[in-house]
PAZAPA-4460 file (N, C-alpha, C; in steps of 0.05 Angstrom, whole numbers, plus 32768, in hexadecimal, padded with zeros to 4 digits):
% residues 142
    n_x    n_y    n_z   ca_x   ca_y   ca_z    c_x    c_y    c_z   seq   type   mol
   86E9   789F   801C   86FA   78B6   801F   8716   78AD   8029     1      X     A
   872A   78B8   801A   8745   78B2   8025   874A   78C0   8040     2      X     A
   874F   78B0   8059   8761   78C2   806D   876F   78D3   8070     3      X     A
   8785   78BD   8059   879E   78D7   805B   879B   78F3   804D     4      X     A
   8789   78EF   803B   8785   7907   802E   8772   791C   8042     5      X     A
   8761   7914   8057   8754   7920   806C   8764   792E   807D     6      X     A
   8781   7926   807A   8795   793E   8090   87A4   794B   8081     7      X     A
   87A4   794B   8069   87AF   795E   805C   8797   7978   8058     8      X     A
   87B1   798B   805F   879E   79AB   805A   878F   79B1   803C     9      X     A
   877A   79BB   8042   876B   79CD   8020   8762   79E0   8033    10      X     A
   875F   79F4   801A   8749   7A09   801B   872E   7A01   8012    11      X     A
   871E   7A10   8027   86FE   7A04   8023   86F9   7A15   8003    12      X     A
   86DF   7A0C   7FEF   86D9   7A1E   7FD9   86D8   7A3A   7FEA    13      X     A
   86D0   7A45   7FF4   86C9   7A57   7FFA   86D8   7A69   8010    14      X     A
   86F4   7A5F   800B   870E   7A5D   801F   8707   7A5B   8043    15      X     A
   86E7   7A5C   8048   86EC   7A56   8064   86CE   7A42   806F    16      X     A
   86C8   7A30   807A   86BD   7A1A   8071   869C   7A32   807D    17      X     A
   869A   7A3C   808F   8681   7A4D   8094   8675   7A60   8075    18      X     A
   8683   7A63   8061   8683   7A75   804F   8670   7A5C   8039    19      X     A
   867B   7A45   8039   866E   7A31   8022   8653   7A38   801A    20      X     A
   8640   7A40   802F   8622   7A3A   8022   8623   7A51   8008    21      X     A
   8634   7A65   8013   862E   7A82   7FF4   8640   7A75   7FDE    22      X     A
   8653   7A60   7FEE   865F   7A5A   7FCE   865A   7A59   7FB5    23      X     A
   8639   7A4D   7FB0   8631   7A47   7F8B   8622   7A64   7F84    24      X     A
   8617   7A6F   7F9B   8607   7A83   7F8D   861A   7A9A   7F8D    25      X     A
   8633   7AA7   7F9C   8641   7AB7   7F98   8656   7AA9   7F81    26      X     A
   8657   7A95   7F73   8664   7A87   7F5C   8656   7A86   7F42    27      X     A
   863E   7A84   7F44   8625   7A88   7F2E   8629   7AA4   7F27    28      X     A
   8630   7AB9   7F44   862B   7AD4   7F41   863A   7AE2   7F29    29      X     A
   864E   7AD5   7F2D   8668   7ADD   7F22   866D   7AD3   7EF9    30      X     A
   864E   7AC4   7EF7   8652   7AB7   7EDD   8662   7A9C   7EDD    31      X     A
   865A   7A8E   7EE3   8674   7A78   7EE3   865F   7A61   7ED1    32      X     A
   864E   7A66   7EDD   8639   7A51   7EC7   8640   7A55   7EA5    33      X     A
   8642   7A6A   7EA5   8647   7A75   7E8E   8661   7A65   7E7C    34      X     A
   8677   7A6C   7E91   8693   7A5D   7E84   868E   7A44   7E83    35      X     A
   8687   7A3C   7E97   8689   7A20   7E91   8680   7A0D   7E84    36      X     A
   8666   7A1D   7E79   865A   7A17   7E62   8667   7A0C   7E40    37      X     A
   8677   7A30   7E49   868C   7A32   7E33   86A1   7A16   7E33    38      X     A
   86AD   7A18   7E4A   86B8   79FF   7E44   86B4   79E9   7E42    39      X     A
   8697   79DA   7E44   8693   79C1   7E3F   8693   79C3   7E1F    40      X     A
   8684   79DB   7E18   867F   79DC   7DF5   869B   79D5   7DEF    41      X     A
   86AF   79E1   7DF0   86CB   79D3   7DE7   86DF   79C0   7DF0    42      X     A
   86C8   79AF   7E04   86D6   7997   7E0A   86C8   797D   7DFA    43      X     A
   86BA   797F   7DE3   86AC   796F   7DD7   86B1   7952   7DDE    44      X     A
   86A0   794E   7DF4   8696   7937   7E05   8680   7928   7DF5    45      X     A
   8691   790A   7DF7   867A   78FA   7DE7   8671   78E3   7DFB    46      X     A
   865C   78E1   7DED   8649   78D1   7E06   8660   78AE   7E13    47      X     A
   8666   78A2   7E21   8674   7890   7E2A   8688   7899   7E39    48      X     A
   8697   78BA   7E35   86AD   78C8   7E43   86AF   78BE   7E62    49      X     A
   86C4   78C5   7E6B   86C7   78BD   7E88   86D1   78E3   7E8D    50      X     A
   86C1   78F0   7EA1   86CF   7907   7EA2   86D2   790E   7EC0    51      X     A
   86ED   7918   7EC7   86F3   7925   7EE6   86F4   793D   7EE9    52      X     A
   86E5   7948   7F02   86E2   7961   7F07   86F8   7965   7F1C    53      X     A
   870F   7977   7F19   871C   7977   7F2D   8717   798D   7F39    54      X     A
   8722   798C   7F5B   8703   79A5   7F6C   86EC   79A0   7F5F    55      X     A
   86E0   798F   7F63   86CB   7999   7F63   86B4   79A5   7F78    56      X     A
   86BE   79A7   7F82   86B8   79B6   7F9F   8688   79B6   7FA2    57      X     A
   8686   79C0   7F9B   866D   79C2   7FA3   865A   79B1   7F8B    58      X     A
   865F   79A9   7F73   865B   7995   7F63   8653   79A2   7F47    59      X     A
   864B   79BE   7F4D   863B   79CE   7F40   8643   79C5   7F11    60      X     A
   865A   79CB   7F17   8668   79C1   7EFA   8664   799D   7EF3    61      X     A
   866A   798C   7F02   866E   7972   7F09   8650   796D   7EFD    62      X     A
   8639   7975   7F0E   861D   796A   7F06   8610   797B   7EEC    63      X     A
   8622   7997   7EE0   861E   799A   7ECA   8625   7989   7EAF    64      X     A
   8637   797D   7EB4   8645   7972   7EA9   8634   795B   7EA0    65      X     A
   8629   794C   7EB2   8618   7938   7EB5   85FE   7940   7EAD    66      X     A
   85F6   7958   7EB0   85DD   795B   7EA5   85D9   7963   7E82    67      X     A
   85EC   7972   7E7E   85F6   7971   7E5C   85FD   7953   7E4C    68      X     A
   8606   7943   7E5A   8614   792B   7E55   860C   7912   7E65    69      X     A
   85F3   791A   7E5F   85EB   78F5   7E75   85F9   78DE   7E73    70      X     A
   8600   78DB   7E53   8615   78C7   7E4E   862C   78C2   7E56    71      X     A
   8637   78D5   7E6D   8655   78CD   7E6F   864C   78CB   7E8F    72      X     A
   866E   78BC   7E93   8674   78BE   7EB1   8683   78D2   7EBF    73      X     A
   8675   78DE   7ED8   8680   78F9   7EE4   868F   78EB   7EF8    74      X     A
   86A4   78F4   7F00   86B0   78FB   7F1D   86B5   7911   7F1E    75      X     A
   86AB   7915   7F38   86BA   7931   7F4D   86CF   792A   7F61    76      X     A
   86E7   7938   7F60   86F4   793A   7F72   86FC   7955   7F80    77      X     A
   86FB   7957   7FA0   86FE   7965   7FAD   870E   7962   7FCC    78      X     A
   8712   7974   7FD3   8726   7967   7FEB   870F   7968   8003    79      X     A
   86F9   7981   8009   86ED   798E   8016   86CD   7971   801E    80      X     A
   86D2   796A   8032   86B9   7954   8033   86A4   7969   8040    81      X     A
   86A2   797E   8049   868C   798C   8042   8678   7991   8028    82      X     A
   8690   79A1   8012   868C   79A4   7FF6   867B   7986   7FF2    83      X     A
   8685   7975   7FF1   8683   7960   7FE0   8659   794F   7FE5    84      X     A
   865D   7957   8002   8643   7958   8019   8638   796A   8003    85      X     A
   863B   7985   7FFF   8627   7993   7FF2   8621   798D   7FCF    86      X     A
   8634   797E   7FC5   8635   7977   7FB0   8624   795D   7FAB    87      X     A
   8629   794B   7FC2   861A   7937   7FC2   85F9   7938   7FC1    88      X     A
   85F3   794F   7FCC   85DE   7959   7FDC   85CA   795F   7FBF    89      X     A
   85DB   7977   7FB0   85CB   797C   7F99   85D0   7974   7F7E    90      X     A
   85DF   7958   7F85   85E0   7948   7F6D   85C8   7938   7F71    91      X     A
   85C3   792D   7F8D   85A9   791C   7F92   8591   792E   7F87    92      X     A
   858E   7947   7F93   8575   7958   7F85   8571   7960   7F68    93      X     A
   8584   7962   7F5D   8583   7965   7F3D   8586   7942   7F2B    94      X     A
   8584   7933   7F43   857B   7918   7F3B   8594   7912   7F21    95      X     A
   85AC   791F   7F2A   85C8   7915   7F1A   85D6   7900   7F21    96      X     A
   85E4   78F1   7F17   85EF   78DB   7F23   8612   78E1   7F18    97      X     A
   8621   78ED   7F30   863F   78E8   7F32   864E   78D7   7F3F    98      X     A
   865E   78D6   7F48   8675   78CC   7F52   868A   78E5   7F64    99      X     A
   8683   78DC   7F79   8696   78F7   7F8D   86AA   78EA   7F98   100      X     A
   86C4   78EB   7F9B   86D8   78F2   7FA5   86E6   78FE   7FBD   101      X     A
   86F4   78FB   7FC8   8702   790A   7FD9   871F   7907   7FCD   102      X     A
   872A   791E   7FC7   874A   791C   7FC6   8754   7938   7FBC   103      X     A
   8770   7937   7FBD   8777   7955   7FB1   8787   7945   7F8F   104      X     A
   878C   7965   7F85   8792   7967   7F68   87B3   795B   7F66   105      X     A
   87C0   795C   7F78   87D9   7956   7F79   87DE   7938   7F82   106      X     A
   87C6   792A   7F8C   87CB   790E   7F86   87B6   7903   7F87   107      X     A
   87AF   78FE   7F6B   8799   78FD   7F63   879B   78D8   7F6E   108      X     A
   8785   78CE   7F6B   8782   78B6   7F71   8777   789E   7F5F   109      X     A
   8778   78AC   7F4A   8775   7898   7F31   878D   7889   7F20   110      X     A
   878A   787C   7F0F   8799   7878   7EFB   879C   7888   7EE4   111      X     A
   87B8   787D   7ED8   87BD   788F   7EBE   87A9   7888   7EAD   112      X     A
   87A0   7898   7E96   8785   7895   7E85   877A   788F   7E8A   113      X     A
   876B   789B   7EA1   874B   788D   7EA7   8736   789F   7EA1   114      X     A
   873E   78B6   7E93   872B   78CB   7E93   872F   78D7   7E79   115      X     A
   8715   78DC   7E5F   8710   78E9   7E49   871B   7906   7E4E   116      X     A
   8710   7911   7E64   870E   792F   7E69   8712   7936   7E85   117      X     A
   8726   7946   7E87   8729   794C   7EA6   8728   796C   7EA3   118      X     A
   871C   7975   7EB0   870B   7990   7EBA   8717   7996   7ED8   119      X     A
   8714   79B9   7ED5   8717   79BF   7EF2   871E   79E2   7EF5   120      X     A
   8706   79E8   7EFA   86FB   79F9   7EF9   86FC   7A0C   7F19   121      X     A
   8707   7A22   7F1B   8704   7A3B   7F2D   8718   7A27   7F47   122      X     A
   8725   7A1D   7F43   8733   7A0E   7F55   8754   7A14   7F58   123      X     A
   8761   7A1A   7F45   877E   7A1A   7F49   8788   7A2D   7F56   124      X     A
   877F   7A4C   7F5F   878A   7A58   7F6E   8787   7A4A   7F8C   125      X     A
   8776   7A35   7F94   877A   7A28   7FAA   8798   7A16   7FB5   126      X     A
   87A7   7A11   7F9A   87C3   7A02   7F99   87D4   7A16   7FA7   127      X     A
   87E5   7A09   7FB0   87FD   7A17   7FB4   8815   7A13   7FA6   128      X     A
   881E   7A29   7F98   8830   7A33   7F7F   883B   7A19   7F7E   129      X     A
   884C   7A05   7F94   8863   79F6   7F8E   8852   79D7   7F8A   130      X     A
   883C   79DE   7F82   882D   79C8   7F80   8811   79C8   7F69   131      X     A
   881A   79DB   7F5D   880D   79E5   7F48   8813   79CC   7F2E   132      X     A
   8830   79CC   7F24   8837   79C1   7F16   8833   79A2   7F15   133      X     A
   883D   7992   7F2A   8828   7980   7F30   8813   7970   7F21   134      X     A
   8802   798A   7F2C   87E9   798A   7F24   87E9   7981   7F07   135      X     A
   87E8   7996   7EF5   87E4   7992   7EDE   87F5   7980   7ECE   136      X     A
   880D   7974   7EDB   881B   7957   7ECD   8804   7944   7ED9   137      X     A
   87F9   7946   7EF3   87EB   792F   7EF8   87CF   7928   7EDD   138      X     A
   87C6   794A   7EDC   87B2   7945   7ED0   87AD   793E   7EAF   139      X     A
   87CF   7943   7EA6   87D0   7936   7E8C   87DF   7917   7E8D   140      X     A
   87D5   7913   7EA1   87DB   78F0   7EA4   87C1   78EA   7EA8   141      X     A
   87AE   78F1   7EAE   8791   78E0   7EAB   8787   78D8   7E95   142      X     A
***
């Protein structure tokens, strides 16, 4: 885990870190399994891909990902080392194998093209507006 990235501010998934445990099942509630479904179908992922989950906050997408696609490599990134604790938690019980992270979307910690597919899902209203943009130049440099 990066330090410096440990004193920079986020919002928890669940904007307050006591709220996390309802995070997947009030996020399931809402259909989200559903979309995201949708969007792997049109991210036509082929087995060897390298793919990043950005937020991935509780892993829930991250180890779907992995479980549709055993063939590729997952990362999750998240800023929240709680999230990432619970992500870790039921990637070990669904016997998935990722790659977790700590960092935010705005500096990311990779290199340019290191990633087939970068994902990131129920996360951007967590940005703040002047750092929005950023983002998505960062993420079409992976």
């Amino acid at each position: 885990m990066n330090t410096a990235n440990s004193i920079k501010k986020y919002i928890p998934a669940a904007s307050h870190d006591w709220l996390l445990p309802f995070y997947d099942p009030f996020v399931k509630l809402l259909g989200a399994e559903g979309a995201r479904k949708k969007l792997l179908d049109q991210a036509a992922i082929q087995p060897g891909f390298r793919i990043l989950d950005v937020g991935c906050g509780t892993g829930s997408f991250a180890i779907l990902i992995k479980r549709l696609h055993p063939a590729v490599d997952v990362i999750g990134l998240d800023p929240d080392p709680k999230a990432l604790v619970r992500a870790k938690r039921k990637a070990e019980r669904a016997l998935i194998s990722i790659r977790l992270n700590q960092g935010f979307a705005d500096e990311l910690p990779y290199k340019n093209r290191t990633f087939d597919r970068v994902f990131s899902t129920f996360m951007f209203h967590h940005i703040p507006v002047d750092k929005k943009e950023r983002c998505y130049t960062r993420f079409g440099e992976c």
